[in-house]
C-alpha positions in Angstrom: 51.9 -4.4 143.1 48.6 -2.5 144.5 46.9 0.0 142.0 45.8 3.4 143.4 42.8 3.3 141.7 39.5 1.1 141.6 38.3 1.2 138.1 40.1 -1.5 136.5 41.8 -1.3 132.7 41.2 -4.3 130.5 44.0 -4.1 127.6 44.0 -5.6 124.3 46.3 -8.3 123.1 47.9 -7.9 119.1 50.6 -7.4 117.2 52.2 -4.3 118.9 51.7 -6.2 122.3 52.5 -9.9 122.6 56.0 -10.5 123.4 56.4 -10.9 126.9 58.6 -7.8 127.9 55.7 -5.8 126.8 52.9 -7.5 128.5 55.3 -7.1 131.4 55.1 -3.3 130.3 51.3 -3.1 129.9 51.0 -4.9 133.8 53.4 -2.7 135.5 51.5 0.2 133.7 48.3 -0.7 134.9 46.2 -3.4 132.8 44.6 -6.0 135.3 43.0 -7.9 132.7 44.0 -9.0 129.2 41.7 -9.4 126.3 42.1 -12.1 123.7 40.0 -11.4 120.2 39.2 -14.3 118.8 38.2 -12.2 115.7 42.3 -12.2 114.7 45.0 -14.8 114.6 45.4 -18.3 115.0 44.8 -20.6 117.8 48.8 -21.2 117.6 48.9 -17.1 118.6 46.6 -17.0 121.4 48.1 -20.4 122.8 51.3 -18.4 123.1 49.6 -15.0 124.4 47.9 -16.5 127.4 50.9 -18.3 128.3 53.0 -15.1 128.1 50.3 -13.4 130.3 50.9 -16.2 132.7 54.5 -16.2 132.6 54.5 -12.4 133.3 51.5 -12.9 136.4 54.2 -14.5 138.0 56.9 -11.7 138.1 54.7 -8.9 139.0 53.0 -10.4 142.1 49.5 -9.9 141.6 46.5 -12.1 139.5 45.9 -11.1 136.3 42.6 -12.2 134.1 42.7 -13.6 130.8 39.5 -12.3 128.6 38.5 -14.5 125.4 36.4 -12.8 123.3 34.4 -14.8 120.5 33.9 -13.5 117.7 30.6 -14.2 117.0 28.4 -13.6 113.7 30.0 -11.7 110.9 27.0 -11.0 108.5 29.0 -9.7 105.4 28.5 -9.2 101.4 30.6 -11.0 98.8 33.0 -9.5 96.2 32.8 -7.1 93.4 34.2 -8.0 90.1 36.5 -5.1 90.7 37.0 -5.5 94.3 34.7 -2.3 94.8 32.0 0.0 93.1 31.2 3.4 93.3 27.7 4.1 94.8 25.1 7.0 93.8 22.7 8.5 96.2 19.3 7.8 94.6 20.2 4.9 93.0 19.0 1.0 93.1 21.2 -1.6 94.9 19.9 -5.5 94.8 20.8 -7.4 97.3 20.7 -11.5 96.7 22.0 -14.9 97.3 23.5 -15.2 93.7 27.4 -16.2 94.6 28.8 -14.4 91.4 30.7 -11.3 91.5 28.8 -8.0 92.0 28.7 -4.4 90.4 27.1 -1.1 90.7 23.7 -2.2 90.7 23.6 -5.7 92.7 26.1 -7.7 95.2 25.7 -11.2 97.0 24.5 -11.5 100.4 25.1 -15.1 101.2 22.9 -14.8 104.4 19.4 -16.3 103.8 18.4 -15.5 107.6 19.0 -11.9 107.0 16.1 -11.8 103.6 14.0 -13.5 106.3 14.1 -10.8 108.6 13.7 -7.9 106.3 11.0 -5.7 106.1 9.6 -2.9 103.5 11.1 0.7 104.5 13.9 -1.1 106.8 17.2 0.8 107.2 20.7 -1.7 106.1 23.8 -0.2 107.1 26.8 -1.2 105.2 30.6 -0.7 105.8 30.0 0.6 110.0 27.3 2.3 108.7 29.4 4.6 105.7 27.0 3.5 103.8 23.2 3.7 104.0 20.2 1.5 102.2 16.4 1.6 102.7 14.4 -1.4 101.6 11.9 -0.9 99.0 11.1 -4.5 97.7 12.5 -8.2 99.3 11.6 -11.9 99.1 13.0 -14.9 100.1 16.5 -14.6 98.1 16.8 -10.7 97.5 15.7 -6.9 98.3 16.0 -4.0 96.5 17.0 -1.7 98.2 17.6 2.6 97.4 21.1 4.1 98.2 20.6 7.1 101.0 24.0 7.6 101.5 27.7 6.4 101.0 29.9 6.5 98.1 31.9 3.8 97.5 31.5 -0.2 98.4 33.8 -2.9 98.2 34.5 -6.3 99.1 33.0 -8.6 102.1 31.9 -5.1 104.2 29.6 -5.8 107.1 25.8 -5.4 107.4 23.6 -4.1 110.5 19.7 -4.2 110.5 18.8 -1.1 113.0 15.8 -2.2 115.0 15.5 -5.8 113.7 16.6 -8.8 115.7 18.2 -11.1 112.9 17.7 -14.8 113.2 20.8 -16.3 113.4 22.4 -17.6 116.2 25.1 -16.1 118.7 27.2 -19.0 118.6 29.0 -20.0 115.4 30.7 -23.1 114.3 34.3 -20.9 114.5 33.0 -20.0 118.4 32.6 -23.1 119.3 35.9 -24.0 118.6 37.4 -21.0 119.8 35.1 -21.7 123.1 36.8 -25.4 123.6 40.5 -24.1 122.8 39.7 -21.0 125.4 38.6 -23.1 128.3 41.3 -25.6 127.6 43.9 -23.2 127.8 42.2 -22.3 131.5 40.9 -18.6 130.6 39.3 -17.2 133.1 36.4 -14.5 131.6 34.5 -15.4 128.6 32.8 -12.6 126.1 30.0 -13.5 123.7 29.3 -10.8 120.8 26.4 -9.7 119.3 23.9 -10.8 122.6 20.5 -10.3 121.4 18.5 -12.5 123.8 18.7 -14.3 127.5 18.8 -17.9 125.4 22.1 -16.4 123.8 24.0 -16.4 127.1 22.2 -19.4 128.5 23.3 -21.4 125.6 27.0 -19.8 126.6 26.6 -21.2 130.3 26.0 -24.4 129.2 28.5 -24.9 127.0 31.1 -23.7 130.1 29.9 -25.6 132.5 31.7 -23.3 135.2 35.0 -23.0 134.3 34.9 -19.7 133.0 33.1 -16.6 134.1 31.2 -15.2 131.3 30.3 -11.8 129.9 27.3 -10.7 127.9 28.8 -8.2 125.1 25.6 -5.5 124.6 26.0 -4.2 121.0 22.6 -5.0 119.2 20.0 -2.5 120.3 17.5 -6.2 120.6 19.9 -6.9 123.6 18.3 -3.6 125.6 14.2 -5.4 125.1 15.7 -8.5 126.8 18.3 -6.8 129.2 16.9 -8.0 132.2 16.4 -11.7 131.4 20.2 -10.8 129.7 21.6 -10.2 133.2 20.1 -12.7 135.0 22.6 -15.1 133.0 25.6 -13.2 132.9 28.3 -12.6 135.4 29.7 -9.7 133.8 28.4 -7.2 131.1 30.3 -5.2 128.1 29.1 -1.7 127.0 30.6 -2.2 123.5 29.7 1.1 121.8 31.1 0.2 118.5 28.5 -1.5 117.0 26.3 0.1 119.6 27.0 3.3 117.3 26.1 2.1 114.6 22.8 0.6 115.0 21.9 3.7 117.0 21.8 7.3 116.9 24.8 9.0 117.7 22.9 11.1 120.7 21.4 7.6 122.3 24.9 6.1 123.0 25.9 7.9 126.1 22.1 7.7 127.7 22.5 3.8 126.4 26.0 3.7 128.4 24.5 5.0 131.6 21.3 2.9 130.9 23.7 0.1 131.4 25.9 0.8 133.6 23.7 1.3 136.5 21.8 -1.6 135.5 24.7 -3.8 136.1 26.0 -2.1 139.2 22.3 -2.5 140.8 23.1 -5.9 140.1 26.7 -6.3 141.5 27.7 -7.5 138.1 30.7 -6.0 136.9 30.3 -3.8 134.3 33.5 -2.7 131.0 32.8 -0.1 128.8 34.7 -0.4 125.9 35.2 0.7 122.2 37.1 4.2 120.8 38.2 5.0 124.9 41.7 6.7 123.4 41.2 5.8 119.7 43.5 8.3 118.9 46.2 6.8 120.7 46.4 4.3 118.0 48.9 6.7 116.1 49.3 9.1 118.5 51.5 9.4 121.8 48.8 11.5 123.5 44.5 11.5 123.8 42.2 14.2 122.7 41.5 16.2 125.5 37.6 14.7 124.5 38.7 11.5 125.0 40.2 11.9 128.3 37.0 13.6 129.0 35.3 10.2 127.8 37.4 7.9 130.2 36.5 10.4 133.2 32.8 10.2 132.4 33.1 6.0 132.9 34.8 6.5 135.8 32.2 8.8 137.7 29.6 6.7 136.6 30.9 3.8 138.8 32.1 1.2 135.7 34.1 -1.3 137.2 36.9 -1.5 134.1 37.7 0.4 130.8 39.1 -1.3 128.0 41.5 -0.4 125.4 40.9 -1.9 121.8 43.0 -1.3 118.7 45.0 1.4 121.1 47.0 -1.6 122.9 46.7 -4.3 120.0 47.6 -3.0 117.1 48.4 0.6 118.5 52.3 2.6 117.5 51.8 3.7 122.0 50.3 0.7 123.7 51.8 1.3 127.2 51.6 4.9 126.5 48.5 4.5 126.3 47.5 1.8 129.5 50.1 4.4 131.2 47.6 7.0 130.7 44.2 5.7 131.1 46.1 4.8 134.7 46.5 8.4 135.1 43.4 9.5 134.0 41.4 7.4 136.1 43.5 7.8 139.1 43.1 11.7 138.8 39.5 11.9 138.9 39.1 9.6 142.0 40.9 12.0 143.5 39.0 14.6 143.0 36.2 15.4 146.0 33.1 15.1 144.0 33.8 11.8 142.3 32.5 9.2 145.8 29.2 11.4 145.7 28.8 11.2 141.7 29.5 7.7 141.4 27.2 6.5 144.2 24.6 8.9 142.3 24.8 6.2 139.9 23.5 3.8 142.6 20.9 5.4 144.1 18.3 2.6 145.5 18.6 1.2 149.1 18.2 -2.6 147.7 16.3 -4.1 150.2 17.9 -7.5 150.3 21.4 -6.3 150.2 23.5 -8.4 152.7 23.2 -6.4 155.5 26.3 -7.4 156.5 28.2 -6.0 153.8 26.3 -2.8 154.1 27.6 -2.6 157.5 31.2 -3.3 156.2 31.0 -0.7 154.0 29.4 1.8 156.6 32.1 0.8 159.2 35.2 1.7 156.1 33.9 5.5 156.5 36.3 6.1 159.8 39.4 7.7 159.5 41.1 5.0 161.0 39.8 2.0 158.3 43.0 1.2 156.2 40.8 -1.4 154.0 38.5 -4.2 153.9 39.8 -7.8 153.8 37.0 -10.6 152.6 37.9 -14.3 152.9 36.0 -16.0 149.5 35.6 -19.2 148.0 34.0 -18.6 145.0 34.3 -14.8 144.8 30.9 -13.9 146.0 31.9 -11.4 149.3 33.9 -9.3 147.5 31.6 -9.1 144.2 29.0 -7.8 147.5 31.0 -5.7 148.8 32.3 -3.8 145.3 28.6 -3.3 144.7 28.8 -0.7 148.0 31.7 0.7 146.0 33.6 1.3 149.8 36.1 4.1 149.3 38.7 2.0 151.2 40.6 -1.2 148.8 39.1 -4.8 149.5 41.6 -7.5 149.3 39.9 -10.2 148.5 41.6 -13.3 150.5 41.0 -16.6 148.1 42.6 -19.9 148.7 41.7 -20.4 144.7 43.8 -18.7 142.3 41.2 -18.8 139.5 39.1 -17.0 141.8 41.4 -14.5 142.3 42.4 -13.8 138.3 38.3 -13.9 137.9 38.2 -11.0 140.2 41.1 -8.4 138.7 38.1 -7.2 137.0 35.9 -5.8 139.7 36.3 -2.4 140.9 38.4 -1.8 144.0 39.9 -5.3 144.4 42.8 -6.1 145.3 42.8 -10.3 144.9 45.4 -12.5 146.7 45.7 -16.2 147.1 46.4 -17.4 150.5 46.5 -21.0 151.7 43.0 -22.3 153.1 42.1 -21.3 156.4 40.1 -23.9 158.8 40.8 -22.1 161.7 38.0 -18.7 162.5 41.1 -17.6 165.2 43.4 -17.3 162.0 41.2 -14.6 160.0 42.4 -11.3 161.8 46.1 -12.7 162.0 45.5 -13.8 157.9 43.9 -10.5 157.2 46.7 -7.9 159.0 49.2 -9.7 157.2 48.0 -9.5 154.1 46.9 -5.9 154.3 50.2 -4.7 156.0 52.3 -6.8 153.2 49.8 -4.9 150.4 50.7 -1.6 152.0 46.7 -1.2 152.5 47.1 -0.7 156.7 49.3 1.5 158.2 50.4 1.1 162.0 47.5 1.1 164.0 45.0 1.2 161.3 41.6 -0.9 161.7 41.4 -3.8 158.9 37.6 -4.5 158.8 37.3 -8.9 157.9 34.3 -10.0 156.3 34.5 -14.3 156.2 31.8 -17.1 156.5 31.5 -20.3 158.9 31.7 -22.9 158.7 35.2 -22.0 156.7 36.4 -23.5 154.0 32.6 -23.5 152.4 31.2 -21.5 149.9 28.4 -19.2 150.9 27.8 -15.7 152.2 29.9 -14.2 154.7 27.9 -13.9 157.9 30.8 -12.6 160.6 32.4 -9.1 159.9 35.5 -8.5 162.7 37.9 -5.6 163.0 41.4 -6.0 163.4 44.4 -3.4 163.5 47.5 -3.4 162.3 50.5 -3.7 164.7 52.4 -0.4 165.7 56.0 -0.4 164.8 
């Protein structure tokens, strides 16, 4: 089963999608990588999700990745006495560590780390930001704060700080569980939320040890100060524009999304951007025609996946609506502008590119290339030679199956396990068959191998061959 399109669609797992007819559904309408939020359900749940995944990766005949996603910190307020309140612009709101129930003019904020980061005049958005509060007096167990905006509050809504890193770290106690039950249940992509610094990620690597790949979710405006030293530990980044939104200005979300998009593909990291792609599709059978616009935008900036949230979890359409983010995508890389926009998006000459794979992907421009075939350990190759973004498919030839799930998120990659290969003289044969199997070489068409010596060992690929497929 060979998708006709590079960007990659990461679908969410949830009520309206776990049995295993519909994951079947959701595969054979074009998600390549699941998404497990650890934010909902029991361990019990996601035990039996990524072994329905599993069960269905068998039937369809290609790799798929499993994503856990952590949930990371929730910073939220207590309870009202009535279960809400209603607000009044102009009017005081205390905030405090008091644990009994709250009214109109004060609630509990059992967060001690977050009165520790306060400042006079700082902005605390409640409720996704419905509701607005400016800081006018705080100490070690409270602030006072004005209401700016919002009208009604109730119980255990969540808090941002625009423009203050809070002290608390990424991983909680709840992650760490949900960390040991992912990894033992062999997932193969890890997410951490709410990244604010490199140490976040580097305490995520450690605790992995390798047997995950993992992704840096950027969602705290503090992440884009550290990016950088951010993607130097991460193997994979989320634009999550959620809580991006809310933390930010409306207008500095889309220049944010670019920001990091071409940061990660200047990197070869692959890169999701995520959050409200076909929100509407949650109760609808059909996008806004904004929306579809949205997707399209993602895909000519080069993002190597998209990824459906609530739409495909909790959603009334969830193939509906994988079906047509498929169609979407696959429609504007047909269109004759999208290879020059999206390589706009990647427009330095990196001088310590493997010049081998630059010559790969040079080579792909005839006529006469039906696609690019790298032999990898570890995954490395073809992560190189996506970052070219080559017009043609690479299949990506691994004896490893986790390698191969790891990469069904990286644009234009077609993973396949094959049995190891010891032998150099068995590459082209290897390669043609593959490719002619995949439908990716046509009689007579050149099949361009990138592989390393010795075989067998992990490192860059240093021969590049051409082979052709037989003529019928």
């Amino acid at each position: 089963m060979i998708r006709a399109r590079r960007a990659r669609i990461v679908a969410t797992l949830g009520p309206a999608s776990r049995g295993v007819e519909k994951i079947r559904e959701l595969a054979l309408a074009g998600a390549d990588v699941f998404r497990v939020n650890f934010s909902h359900g029991s361990h019990a749940d996601h035990a039996r999700t990524i072994d329905t995944v599993r069960k269905v990766e068998g039937s369809v005949g290609r790799p798929i990745a499993v994503l856990a996603d952590l949930q990371g910190p929730k910073v939220r307020l207590g309870e009202f006495a009535d279960g809400m309140v209603r607000l009044k612009i102009g009017n005081h709101l205390r905030l405090d560590l008091k644990s009994t129930p709250g009214d109109a003019s004060r609630i509990g904020l059992p967060h001690p780390e977050i009165f520790a980061a306060l400042r006079t005049g700082a902005l605390v958005l409640l409720d996704d930001g419905k509701v607005r509060l400016r800081v006018i007096k705080h100490g070690h167990d409270f602030a006072d704060t004005v209401i700016e905006a919002g009208d009604q509050l109730s119980d255990h809504k969540g808090l941002n700080l625009p423009g203050l890193a809070i002290p608390i770290p990424a991983l909680t106690e709840k992650d760490r569980a949900d960390l040991a039950f992912a990894l033992g249940h062999g997932v193969d992509w890890v997410a951490l939320s709410f990244v604010q610094r490199a140490s976040d990620m580097a305490e995520l690597r450690s605790l992995v040890q390798g047997r995950a790949n993992v992704l840096a979710k950027i969602e705290k405006p503090a992440a884009l100060e550290a990016l950088d030293e951010i993607l130097d530990l991460s193997q994979a980044i989320m634009v999550a524009r959620g809580d991006l939104g809310v933390e930010l200005a409306p207008e500095e979300v889309p220049v944010v999304q670019k920001q990091l998009v071409r940061a990660a593909r200047l990197r070869g990291l692959p890169v999701v951007v995520a959050t409200q792609m076909l929100e509407s599709m949650t109760h609808s059978p059909t996008p806004t025609r904004a929306e579809a616009s949205d997707v399209a935008g993602a895909v000519y900036e080069g993002a190597d996946a998209l990824m459906l949230s609530a739409e495909s979890a909790a959603g009334d359409y969830p193939v509906e609506a994988v079906s047509i983010m498929d169609r979407i995508v696959t429609r504007v890389e047909r269109d004759p502008r999208w290879p020059e926009l999206m390589r706009a998006e990647y427009p330095v000459e990196d001088a310590d590119a493997d010049a081998l794979v630059a010559a790969a992907r040079r080579a792909a421009e005839a006529a006469s290339t039906g696609c690019l075939a790298a032999f990898t350990t570890t995954g490395q190759t073809a992560l190189r030679l996506a970052r070219e973004r080559p017009l043609q498919p690479i299949l990506a030839l691994t004896p490893n199956l986790d390698t191969a799930r790891k990469l069904a998120l990286v644009w234009g990659t077609e993973p396949r396990v094959v049995p190891e290969l010891l032998d150099p003289e068995d590459l082209a044969r290897v390669a043609v068959e593959q490719a002619v199997a995949a439908d990716l070489a046509d009689p007579g068409q050149r099949v361009l191998i990138l592989a390393g010596l010795p075989m067998g060992s992990p490192g860059a690929a240093n021969i590049l061959r051409i082979a052709h497929a037989p003529l019928r």
